[in-house]
C-alpha positions, 0 to 999 in steps of 0.5 A: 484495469486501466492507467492513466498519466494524470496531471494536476493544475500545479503541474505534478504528473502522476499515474492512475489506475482505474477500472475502466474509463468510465469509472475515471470519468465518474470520479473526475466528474465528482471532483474525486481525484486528487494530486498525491503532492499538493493535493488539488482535486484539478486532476486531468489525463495528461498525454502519454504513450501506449505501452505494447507488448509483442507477439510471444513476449510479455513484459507484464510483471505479476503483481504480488496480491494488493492488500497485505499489512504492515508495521507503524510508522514511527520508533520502535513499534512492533507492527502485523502484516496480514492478507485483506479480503478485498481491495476496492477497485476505486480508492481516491488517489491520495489514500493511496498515495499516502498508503505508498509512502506508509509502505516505504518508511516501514521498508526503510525503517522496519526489518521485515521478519516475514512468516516468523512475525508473531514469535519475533513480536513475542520475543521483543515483547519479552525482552529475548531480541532486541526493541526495534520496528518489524513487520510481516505476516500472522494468522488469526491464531498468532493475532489472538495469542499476541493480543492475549499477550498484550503486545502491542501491534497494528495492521495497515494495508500494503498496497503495491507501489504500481497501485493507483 
């Protein structure tokens, strides 16, 4: 993977994470990139410095897996999160950009109840707990007794904040 420091025709900088130069080269080519702010498809690299990592010393985080899903949006929904399979290794910036902001207003807005989702939903649904937005994660099982339960739920995929 390869970052990129972009900026559009209207001045907003940016990063990008492609698979190889190659690949932003193609998508710039074919006027796939775009400005996650105003959403202008003039998107060049923009200069920016190396990051180097000494001998012995490694400031690379590790990245949590890409793809996990999450709550709605708005009011009091209650939401699923589970694993995706697969990550494209090419998504147009804005899709992520948006999918960014999605994850942050569910972090603000949501409780996140982790591995106790399908219960805390069934519990909500039933009037045990109080109505309010949650999030998390669920198996298949859990997912199939929810829907046989009708509670109300929706997966959206949860990509890293570093994501590009």
């Amino acid at each position: 993977m390869i970052c990129y420091r972009l900026r559009c025709a209207n001045d907003h900088v940016f990063e990008g994470w492609y698979k190889d130069s190659s690949t932003f080269a193609m998508l710039r080519q074919k006027g796939l990139l775009s400005c996650m702010e105003c959403g202008t498809s003039a998107v060049d690299q923009a200069p920016m410095a190396p990051a180097i990592v000494g001998r012995g010393r490694s400031d690379a985080k590790e990245a949590p897996e890409a793809a996990a899903q999450a709550p709605p949006p708005a009011g009091t929904h209650t939401i699923a999160a589970a694993s995706a399979p697969h990550t494209p290794s090419v998504v147009p910036d804005a899709l992520l950009g948006a999918l960014r902001e999605m994850r942050r207003e569910v972090e603000e807005k949501c409780e996140n109840v982790g591995r106790n989702f399908a219960d805390e939903a069934l519990r909500i649904h039933y009037g045990e707990a109080p109505e309010r937005g949650i999030y998390g994660e669920m198996s298949e099982t859990q997912r199939e007794e929810l829907e046989e339960e009708g509670v109300a739920f929706h997966n959206i995929p949860w990509v890293r904040d570093t994501d590009s």
